[in-house]
FIBAKE-172793 format. One record per residue (C-alpha): residue number from 1; chain; residue in one letter; y, z, x. Coordinates in pm, 1 decimal, m for minus. Example, Ala and Ser with C-alpha at 12.3 -4.5 7.8 and 13.67 -1.06 7.14 Angstrom:
BEGIN
<tivo><nr>1</nr><kette>A</kette><rest>a</rest><yy>m450.0</yy><zz>780.0</zz><xx>1230.0</xx></tivo>
<tivo><nr>2</nr><kette>A</kette><rest>s</rest><yy>m106.0</yy><zz>714.0</zz><xx>1367.0</xx></tivo>
! end
This chain:
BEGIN
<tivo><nr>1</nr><kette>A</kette><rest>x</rest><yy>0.0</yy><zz>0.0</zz><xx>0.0</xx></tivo>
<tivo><nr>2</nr><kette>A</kette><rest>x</rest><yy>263.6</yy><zz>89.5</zz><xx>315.5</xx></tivo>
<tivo><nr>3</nr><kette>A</kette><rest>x</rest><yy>138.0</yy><zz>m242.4</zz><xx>435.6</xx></tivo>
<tivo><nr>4</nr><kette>A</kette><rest>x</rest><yy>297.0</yy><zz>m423.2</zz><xx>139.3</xx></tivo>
<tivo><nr>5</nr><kette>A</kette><rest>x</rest><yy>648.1</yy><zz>m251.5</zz><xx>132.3</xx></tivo>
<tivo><nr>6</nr><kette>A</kette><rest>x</rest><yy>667.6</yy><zz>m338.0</zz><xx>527.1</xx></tivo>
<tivo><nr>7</nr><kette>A</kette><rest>x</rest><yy>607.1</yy><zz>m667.7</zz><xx>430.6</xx></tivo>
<tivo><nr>8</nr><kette>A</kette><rest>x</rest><yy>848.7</yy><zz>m703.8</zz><xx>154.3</xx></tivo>
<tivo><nr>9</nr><kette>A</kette><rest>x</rest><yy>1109.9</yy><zz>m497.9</zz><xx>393.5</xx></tivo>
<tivo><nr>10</nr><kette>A</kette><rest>x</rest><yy>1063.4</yy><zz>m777.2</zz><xx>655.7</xx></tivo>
<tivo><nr>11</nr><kette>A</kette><rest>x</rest><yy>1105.5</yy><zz>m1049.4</zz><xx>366.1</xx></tivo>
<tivo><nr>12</nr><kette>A</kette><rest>x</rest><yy>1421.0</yy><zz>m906.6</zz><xx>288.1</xx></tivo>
<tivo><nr>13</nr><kette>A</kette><rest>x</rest><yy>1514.7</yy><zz>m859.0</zz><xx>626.9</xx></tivo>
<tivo><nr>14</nr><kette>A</kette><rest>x</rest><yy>1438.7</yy><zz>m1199.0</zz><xx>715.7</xx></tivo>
<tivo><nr>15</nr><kette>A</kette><rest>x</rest><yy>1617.5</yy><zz>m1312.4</zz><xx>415.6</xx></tivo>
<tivo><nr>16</nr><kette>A</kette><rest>x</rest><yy>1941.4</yy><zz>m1160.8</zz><xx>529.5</xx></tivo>
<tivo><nr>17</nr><kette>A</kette><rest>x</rest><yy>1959.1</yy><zz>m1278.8</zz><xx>835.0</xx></tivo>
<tivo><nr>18</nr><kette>A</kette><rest>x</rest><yy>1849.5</yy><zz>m1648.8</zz><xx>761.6</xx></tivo>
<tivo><nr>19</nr><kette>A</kette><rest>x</rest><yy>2205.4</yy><zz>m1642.1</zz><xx>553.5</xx></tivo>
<tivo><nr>20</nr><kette>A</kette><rest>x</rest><yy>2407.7</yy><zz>m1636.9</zz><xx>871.8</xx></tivo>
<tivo><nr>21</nr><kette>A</kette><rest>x</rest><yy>2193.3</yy><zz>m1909.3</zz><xx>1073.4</xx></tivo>
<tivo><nr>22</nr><kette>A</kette><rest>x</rest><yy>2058.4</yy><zz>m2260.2</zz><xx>974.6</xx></tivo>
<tivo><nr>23</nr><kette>A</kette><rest>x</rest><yy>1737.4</yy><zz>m2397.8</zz><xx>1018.1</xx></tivo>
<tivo><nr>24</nr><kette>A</kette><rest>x</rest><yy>1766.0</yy><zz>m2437.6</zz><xx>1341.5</xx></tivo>
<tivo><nr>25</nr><kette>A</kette><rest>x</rest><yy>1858.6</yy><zz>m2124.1</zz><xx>1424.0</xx></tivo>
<tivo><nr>26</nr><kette>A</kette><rest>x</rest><yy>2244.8</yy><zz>m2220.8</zz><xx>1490.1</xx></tivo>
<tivo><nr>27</nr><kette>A</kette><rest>x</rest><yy>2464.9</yy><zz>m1946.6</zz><xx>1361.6</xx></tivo>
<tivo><nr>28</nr><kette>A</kette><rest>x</rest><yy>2683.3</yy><zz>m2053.8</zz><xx>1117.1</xx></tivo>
<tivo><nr>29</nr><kette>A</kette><rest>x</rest><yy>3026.1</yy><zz>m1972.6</zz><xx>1116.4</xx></tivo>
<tivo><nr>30</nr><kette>A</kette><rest>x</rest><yy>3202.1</yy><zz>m1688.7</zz><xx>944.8</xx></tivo>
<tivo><nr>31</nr><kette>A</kette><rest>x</rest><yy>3437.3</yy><zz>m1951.1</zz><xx>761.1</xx></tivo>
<tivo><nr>32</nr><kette>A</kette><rest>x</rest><yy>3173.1</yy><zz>m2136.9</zz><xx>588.7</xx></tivo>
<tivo><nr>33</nr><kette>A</kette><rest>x</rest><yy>2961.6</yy><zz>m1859.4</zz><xx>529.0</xx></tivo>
<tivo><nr>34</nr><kette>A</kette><rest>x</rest><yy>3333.0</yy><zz>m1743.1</zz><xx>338.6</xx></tivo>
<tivo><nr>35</nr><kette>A</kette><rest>x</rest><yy>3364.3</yy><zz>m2073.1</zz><xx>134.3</xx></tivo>
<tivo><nr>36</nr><kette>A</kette><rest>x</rest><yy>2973.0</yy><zz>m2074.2</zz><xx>36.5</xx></tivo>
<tivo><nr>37</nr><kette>A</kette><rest>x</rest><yy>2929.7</yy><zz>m1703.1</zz><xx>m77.1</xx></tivo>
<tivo><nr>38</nr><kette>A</kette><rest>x</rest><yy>3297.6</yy><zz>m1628.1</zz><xx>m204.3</xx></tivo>
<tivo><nr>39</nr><kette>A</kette><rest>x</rest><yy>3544.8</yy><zz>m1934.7</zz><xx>m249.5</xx></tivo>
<tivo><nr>40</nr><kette>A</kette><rest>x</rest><yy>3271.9</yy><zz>m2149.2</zz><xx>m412.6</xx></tivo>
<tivo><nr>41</nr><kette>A</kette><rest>x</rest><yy>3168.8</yy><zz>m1866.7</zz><xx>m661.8</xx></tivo>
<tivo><nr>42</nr><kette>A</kette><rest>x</rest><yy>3537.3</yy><zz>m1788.2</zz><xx>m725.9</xx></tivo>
<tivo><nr>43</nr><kette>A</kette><rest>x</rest><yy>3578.5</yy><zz>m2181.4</zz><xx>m841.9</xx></tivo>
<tivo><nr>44</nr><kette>A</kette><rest>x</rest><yy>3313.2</yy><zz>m2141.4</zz><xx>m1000.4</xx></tivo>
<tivo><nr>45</nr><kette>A</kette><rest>x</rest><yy>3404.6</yy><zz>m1850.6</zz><xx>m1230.6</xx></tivo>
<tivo><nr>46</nr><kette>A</kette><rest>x</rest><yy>3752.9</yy><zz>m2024.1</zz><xx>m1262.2</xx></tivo>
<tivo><nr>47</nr><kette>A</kette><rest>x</rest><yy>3659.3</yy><zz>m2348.8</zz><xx>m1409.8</xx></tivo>
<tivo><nr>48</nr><kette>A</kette><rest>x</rest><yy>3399.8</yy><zz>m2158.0</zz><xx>m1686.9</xx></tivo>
<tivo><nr>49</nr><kette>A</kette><rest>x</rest><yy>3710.5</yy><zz>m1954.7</zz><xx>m1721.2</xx></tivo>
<tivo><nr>50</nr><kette>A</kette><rest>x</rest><yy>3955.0</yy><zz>m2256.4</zz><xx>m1736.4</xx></tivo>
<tivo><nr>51</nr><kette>A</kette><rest>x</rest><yy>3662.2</yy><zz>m2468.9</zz><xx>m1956.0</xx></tivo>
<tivo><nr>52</nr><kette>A</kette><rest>x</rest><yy>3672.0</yy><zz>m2100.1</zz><xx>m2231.6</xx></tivo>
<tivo><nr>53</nr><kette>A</kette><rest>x</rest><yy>3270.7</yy><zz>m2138.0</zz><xx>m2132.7</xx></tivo>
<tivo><nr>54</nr><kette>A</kette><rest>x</rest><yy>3149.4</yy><zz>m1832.1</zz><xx>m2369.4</xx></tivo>
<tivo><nr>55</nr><kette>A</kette><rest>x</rest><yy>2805.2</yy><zz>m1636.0</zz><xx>m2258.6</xx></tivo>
<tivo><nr>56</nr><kette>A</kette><rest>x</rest><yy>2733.2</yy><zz>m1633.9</zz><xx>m2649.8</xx></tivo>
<tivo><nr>57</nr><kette>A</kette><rest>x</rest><yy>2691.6</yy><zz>m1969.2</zz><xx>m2683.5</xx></tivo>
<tivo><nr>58</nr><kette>A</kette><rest>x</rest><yy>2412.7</yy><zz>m1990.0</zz><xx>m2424.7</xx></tivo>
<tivo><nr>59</nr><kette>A</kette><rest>x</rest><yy>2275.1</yy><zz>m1707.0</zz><xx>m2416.8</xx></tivo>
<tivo><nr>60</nr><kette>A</kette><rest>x</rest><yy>1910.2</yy><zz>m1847.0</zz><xx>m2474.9</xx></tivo>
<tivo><nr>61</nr><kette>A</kette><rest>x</rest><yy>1954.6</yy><zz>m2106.9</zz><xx>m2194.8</xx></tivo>
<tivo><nr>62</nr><kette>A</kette><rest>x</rest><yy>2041.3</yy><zz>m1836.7</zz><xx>m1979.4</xx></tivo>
<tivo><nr>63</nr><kette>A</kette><rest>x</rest><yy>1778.3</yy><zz>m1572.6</zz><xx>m2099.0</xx></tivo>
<tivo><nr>64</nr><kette>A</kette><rest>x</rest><yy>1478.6</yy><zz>m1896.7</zz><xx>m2058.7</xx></tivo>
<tivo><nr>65</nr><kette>A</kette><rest>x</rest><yy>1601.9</yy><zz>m1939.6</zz><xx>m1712.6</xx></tivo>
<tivo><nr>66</nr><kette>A</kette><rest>x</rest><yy>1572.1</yy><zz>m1593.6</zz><xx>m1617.4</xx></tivo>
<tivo><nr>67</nr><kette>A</kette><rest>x</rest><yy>1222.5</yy><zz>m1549.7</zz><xx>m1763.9</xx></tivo>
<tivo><nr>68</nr><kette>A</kette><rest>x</rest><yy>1121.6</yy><zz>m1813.7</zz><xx>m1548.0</xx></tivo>
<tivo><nr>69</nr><kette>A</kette><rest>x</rest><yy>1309.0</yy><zz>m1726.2</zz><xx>m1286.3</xx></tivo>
<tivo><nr>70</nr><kette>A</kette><rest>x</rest><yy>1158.7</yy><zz>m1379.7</zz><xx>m1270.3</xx></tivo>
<tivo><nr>71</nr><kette>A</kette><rest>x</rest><yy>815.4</yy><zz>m1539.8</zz><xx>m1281.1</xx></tivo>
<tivo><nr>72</nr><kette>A</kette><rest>x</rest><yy>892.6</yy><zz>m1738.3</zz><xx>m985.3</xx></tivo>
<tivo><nr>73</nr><kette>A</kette><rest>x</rest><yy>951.5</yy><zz>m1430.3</zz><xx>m803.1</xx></tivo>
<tivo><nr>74</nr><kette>A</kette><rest>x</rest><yy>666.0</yy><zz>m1196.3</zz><xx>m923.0</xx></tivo>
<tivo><nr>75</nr><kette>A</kette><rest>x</rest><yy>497.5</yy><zz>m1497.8</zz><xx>m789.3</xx></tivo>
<tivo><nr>76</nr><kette>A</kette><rest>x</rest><yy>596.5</yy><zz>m1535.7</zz><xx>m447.7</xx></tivo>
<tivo><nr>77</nr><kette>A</kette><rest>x</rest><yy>591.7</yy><zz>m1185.8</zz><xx>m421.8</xx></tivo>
<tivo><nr>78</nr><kette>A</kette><rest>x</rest><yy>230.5</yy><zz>m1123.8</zz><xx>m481.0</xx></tivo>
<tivo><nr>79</nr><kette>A</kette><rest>x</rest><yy>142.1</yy><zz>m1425.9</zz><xx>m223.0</xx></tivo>
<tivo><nr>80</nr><kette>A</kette><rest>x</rest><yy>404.1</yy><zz>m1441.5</zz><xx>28.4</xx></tivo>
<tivo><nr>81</nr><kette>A</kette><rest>x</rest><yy>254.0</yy><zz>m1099.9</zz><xx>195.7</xx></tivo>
<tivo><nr>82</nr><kette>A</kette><rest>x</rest><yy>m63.4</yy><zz>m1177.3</zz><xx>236.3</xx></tivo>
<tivo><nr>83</nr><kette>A</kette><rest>x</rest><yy>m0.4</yy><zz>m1497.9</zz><xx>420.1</xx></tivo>
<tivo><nr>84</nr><kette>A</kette><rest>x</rest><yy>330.9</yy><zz>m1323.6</zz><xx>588.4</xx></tivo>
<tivo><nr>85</nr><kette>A</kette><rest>x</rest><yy>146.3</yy><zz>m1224.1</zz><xx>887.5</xx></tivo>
<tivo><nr>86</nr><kette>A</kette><rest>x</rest><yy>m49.6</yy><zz>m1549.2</zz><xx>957.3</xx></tivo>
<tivo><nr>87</nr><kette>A</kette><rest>x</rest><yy>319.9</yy><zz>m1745.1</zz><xx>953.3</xx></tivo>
<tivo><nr>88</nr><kette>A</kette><rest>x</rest><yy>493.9</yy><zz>m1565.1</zz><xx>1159.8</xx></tivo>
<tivo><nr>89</nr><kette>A</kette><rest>x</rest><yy>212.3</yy><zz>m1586.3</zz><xx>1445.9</xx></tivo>
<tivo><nr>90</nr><kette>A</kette><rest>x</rest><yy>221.8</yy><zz>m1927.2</zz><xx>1411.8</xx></tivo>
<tivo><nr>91</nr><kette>A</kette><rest>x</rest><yy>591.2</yy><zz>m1957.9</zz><xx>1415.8</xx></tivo>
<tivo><nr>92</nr><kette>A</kette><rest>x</rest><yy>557.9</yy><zz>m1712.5</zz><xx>1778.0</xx></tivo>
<tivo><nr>93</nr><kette>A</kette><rest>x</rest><yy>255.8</yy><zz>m1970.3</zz><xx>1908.4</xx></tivo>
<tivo><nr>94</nr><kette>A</kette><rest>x</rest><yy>548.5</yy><zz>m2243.8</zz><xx>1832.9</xx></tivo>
<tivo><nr>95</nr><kette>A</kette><rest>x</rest><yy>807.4</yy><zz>m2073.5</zz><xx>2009.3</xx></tivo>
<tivo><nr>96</nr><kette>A</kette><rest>x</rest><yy>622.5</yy><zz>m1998.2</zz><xx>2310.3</xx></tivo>
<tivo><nr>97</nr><kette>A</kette><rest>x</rest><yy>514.3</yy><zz>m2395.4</zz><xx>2328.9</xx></tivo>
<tivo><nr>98</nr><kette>A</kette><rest>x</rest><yy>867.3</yy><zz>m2518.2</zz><xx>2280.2</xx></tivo>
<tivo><nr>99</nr><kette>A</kette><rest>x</rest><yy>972.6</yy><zz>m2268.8</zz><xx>2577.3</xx></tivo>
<tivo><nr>100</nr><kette>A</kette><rest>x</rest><yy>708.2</yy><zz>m2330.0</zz><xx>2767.2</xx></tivo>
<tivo><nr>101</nr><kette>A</kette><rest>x</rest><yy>794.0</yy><zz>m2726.5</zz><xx>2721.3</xx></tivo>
<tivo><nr>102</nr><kette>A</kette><rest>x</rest><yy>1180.8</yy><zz>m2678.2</zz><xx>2815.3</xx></tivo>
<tivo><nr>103</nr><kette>A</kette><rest>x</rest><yy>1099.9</yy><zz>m2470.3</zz><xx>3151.9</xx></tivo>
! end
């Protein structure tokens, strides 16, 4: 059972830090990791605003999405940590390849 919350904590951890690098592992810089995760959300919420976009009028769009949404996640959740461990050797086997290829 401790197993499982480690896992999850490294998901999350993971998670986090993926925000401020690509895929690459380039970190991204602070100004567009400002316009993605607050100016974009801000225009966002400004045009519904602007547009008079009421929750009431799609509230069942918005509760189906979230249903499946959630399944999604219960989901990944019960598979991701299982295979967690498996990944992230491989990912270390890769890593040690590609350095041992640029020395």
């Amino acid at each position: 059972m401790i197993i499982i919350f480690r896992q999850l904590y490294r998901i999350i951890k993971d998670g986090i830090s993926s925000l401020s690098s690509d895929i690459d592992g380039n970190k991204t810089s602070p100004k567009q990791l400002i316009v993605f995760f607050i100016i974009v959300p801000y225009f966002i919420f400004g045009f519904t605003y602007w547009l008079e976009v009421n929750l009431d009028n799609i509230i069942d769009t918005l509760l189906s999405v979230l249903s499946i949404f959630t399944a999604l996640i219960f989901g990944v959740l019960f598979t991701v940590p299982d295979k967690l461990p498996h990944r992230i050797e491989k990912l270390n086997q890769k890593k040690k390849i590609m350095l041992l290829k640029i020395t």
